[in-house]
C-alpha positions as CSV (number, residue, x, y, z in Angstrom):
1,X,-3.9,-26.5,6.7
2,X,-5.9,-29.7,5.8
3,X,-4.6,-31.3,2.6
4,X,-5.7,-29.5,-0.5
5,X,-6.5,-26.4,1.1
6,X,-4.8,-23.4,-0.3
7,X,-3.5,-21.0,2.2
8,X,-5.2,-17.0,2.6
9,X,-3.3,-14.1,2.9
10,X,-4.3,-10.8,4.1
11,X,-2.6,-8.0,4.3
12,X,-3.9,-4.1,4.3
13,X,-1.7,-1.4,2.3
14,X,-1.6,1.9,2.0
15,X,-1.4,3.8,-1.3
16,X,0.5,6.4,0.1
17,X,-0.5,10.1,-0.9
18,X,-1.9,10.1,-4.5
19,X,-2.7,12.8,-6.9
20,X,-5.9,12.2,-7.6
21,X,-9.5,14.8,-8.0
22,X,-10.0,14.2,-4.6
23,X,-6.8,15.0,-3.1
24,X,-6.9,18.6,-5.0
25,X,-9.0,19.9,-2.2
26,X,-7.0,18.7,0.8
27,X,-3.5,20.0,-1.0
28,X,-3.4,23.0,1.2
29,X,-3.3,21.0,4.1
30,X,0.2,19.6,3.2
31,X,3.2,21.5,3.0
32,X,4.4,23.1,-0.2
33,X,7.2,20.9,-1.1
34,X,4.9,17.9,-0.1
35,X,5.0,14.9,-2.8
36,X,1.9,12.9,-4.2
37,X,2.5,10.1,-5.5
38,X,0.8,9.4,-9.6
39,X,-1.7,7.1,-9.8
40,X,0.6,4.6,-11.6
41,X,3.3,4.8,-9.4
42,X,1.2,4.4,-6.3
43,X,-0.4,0.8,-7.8
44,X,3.4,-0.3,-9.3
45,X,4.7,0.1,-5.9
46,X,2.4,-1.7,-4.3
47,X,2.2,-4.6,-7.4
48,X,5.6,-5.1,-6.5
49,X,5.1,-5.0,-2.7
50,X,2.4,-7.3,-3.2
51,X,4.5,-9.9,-5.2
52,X,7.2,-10.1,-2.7
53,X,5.0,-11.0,-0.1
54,X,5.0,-14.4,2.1
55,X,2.9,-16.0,4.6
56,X,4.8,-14.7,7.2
57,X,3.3,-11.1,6.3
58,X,0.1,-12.3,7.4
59,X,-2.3,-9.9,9.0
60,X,0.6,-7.1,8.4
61,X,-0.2,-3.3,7.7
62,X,2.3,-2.1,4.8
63,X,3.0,1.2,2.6
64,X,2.9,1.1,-1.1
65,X,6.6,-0.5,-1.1
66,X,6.0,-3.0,1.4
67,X,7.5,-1.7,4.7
68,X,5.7,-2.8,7.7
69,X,3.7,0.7,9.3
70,X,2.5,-0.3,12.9
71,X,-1.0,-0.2,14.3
């Protein structure tokens, strides 16, 4: 980085499986006991996965808790 510049990260993440409108019509595709994640809980998770991150998760695919998922 040149002096002054302010370093980018990316990352993508996953909210995981959410309950949400549109997810009500693709329930029967899971299984029974499946479990969808709340709204709230999906975008705590990944506020907290998000504030742990460093430079070194650059360019990294994660889940709502911040565990690497390969790609």
């Amino acid at each position: 980085l040149k002096e002054g510049e302010t370093p980018l990260l990316f990352v993508a993440m996953s909210p995981g499986v959410v309950n949400t409108q549109m997810m009500h019509e693709y329930k029967k595709l899971f299984p029974k006991d499946a479990h969808f994640l709340p709204k709230t809980e999906s975008v705590k998770r990944m506020l907290q996965a998000i504030s742990k991150l460093s430079l070194d998760d650059n360019g990294k695919f994660l889940d709502f808790n911040g565990k690497s998922i390969p790609y």
